[in-house]
C-alpha positions as CSV (number, residue, x, y, z in Angstrom):
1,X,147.6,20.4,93.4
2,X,150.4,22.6,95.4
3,X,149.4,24.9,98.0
4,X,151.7,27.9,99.2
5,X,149.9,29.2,102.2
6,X,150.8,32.8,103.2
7,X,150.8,33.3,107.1
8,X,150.9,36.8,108.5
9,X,154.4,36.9,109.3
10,X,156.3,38.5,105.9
11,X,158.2,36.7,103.9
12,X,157.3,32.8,105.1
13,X,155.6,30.4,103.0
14,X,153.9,27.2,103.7
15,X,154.0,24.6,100.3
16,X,151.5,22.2,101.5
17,X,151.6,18.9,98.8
18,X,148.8,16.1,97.8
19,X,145.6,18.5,98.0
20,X,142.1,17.7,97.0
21,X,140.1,19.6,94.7
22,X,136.2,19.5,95.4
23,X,133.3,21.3,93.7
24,X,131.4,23.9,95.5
25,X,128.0,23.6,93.4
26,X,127.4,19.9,92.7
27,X,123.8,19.3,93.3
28,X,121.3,16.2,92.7
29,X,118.1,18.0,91.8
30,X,114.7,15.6,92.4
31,X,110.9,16.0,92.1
32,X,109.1,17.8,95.3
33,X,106.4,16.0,94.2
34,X,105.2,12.1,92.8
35,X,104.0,12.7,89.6
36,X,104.5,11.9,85.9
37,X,107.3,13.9,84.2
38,X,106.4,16.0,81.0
39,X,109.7,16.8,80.4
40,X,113.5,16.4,81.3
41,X,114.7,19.2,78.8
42,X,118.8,18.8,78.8
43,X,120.7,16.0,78.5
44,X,124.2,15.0,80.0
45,X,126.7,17.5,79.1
46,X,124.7,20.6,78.5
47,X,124.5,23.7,79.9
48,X,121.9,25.4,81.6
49,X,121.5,28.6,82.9
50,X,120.4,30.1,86.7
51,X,116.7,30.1,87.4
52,X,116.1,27.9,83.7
53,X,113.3,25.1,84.4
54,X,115.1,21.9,83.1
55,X,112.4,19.1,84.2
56,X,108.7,19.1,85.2
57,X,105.6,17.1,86.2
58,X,102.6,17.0,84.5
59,X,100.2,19.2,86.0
60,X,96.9,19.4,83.9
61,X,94.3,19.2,86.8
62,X,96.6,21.9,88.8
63,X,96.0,24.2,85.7
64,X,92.6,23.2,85.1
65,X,92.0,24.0,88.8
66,X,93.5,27.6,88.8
67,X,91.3,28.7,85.9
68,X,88.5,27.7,88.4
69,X,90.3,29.7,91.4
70,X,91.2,33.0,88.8
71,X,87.2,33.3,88.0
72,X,86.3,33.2,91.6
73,X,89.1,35.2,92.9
74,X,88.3,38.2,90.4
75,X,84.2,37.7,91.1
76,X,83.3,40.8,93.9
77,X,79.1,40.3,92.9
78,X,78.5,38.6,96.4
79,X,80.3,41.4,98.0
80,X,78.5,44.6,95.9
81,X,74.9,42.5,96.1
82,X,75.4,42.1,100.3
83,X,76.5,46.2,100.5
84,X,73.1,46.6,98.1
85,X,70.8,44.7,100.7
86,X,72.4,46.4,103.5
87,X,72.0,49.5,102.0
88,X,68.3,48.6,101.7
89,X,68.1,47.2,105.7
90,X,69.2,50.4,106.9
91,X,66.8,52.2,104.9
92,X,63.5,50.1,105.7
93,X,65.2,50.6,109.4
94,X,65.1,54.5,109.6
95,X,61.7,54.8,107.7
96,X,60.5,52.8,110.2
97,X,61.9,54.4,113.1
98,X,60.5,58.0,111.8
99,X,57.2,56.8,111.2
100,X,57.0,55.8,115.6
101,X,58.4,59.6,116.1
102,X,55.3,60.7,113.8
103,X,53.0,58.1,115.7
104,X,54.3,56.2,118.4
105,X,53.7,52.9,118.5
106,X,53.0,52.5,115.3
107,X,55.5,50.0,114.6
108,X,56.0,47.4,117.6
109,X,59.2,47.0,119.6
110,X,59.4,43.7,118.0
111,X,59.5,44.8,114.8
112,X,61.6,47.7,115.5
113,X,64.4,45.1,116.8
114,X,64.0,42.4,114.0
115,X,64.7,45.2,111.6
116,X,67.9,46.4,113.6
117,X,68.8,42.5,113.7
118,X,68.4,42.3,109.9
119,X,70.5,45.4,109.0
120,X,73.6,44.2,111.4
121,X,73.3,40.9,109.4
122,X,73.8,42.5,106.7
123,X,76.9,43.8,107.9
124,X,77.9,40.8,109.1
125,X,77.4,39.2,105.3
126,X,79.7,42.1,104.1
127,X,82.3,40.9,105.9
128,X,81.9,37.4,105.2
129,X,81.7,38.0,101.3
130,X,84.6,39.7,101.5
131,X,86.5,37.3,103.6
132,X,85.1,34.9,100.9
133,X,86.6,36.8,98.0
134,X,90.1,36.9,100.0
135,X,89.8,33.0,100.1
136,X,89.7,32.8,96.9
137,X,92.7,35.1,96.0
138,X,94.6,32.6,98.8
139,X,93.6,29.6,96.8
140,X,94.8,31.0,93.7
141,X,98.1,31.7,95.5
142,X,98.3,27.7,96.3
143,X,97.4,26.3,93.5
144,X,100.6,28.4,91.9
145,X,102.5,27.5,94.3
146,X,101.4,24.0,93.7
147,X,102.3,24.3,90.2
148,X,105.8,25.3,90.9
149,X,106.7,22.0,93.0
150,X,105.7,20.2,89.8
151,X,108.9,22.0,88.3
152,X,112.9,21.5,88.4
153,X,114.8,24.6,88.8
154,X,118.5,25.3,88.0
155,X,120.0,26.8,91.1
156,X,123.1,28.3,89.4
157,X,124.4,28.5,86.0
158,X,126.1,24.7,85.1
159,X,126.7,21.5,82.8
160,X,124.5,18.4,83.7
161,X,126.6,15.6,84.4
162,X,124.3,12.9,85.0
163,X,120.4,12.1,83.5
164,X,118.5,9.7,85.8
165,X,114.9,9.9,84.4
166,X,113.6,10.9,81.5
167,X,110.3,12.3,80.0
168,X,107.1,10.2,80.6
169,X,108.7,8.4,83.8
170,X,106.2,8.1,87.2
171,X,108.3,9.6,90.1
172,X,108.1,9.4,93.5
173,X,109.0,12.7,95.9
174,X,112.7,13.3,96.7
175,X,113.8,10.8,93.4
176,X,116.5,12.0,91.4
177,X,115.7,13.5,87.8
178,X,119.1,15.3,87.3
179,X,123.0,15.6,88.6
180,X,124.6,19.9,88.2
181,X,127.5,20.8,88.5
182,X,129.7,24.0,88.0
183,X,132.9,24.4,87.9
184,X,133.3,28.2,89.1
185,X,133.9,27.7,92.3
186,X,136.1,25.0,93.8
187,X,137.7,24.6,97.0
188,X,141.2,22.8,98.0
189,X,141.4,20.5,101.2
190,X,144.6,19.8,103.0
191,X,146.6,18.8,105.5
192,X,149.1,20.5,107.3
193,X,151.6,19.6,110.0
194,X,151.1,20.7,113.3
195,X,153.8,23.0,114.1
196,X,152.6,25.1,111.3
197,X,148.7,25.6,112.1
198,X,149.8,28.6,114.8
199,X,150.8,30.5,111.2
200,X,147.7,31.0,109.6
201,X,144.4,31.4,110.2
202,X,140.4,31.7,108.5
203,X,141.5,35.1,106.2
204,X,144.7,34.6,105.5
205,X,146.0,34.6,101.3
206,X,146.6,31.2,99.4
207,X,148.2,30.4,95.6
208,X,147.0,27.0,94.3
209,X,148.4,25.4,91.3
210,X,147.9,21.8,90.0
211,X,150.8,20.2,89.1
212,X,149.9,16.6,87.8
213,X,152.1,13.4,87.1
214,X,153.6,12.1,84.3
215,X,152.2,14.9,82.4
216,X,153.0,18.4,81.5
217,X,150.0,21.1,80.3
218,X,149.6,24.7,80.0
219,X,147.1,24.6,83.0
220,X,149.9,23.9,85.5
221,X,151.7,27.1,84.5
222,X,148.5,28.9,86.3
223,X,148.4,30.3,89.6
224,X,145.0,30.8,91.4
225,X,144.4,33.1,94.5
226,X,142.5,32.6,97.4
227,X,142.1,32.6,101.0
228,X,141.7,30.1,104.3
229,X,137.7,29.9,104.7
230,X,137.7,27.0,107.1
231,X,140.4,25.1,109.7
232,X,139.6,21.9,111.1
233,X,139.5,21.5,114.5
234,X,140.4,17.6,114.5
235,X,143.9,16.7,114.8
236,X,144.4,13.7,112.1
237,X,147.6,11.6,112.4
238,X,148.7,10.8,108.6
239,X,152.0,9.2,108.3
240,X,153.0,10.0,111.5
């Protein structure tokens, strides 16, 4: 394409020829995880939306495990049985303890102290069913989060442009399952000649508009707007 950069200074224009034309979003999407695919739900030229799950694993035990983790994670009968028996250790405490102000010495110091022992144990197991019980709501949280690595995402809405496993295939972490790509956004490289680069800078306006050989289209009768978002500090020699 033909670029017409706008510098500051009114009225001067830069046409800047032989540009490249590059894709913003192009990703290679791959498994986070080795596994066996279920699924690979588009093929090559469809569209798929933002957020869409276009591939995953198979993840039977993962599911299998979180049904295990959601029963234990809403189960509080260790931490209501421990406040129960401490209940009752405080109790047999203090009825002891008013039967020595009746009669002293009626109940030994020994005894006194093993029953003071056994009531701050049960506090102790209070906390430590309940740190239990938290556990398993943490577990729960992995295992889900386990479950979503064993599925492949669509970043942003685009067409898949290349397939490179299908359903039922092992896979490895990092391998490829699917090429996305959107043509939304696109940005224009260039080169331009050193006298000019004191002109513009990272801001200022651009018009691109493709003009391509040996061919004439409607397309090349557009203009498209946009600005400088990144110069190059490398100086390149091309063609002198």
């Amino acid at each position: 394409p033909k670029e017409k950069i706008t510098p500051p200074s009114p009225g001067s224009v830069i046409t800047v020829n032989e540009c490249r034309i590059k894709l913003i979003d192009r990703v290679i999407l791959g498994s986070d995880r080795p596994g066996v695919l279920e699924f690979v739900e588009p093929n090559e030229g469809e569209q798929v939306k933002k957020g869409q799950v276009i591939a995953a694993l198979r993840s039977d035990a993962l599911k299998a495990s979180r049904k295990t983790a959601e029963k234990r994670s809403s189960n509080d009968i260790e931490i209501r049985y421990s406040k129960k028996a401490r209940d009752t250790a405080y109790v047999e405490l203090e009825m002891n303890l008013d039967i020595n102000k009746r009669v002293s010495n009626t109940i030994s110091k020994l005894d006194i102290k093993r029953l003071q022992l056994n009531a701050e144990k049960s506090d102790l197991q209070i906390e430590q069913a309940e740190l239990e019980f938290e556990m398993s709501k943490l577990q729960l949280d992995e295992i889900d989060a386990q479950i979503e690595e064993t599925k492949v995402t669509a970043p942003f809405d685009g067409i898949v442009t290349k397939k490179f496993r299908s359903t039922g295939e092992v896979v490895r972490h990092g391998d490829e399952v699917l090429e996305l790509v959107s043509t939304k956004r696109v940005k224009v490289e260039c080169y331009v000649n050193l006298e000019d680069t004191w002109k513009f800078h990272v801001g200022t306006p651009v018009e691109v508009q493709l003009d391509i050989p040996g061919v004439r289209l409607p397309i090349e009768d557009n203009k498209y707007n946009g600005r400088i978002t990144f110069i190059d500090v490398e100086v390149e020699p091309i063609h002198g």
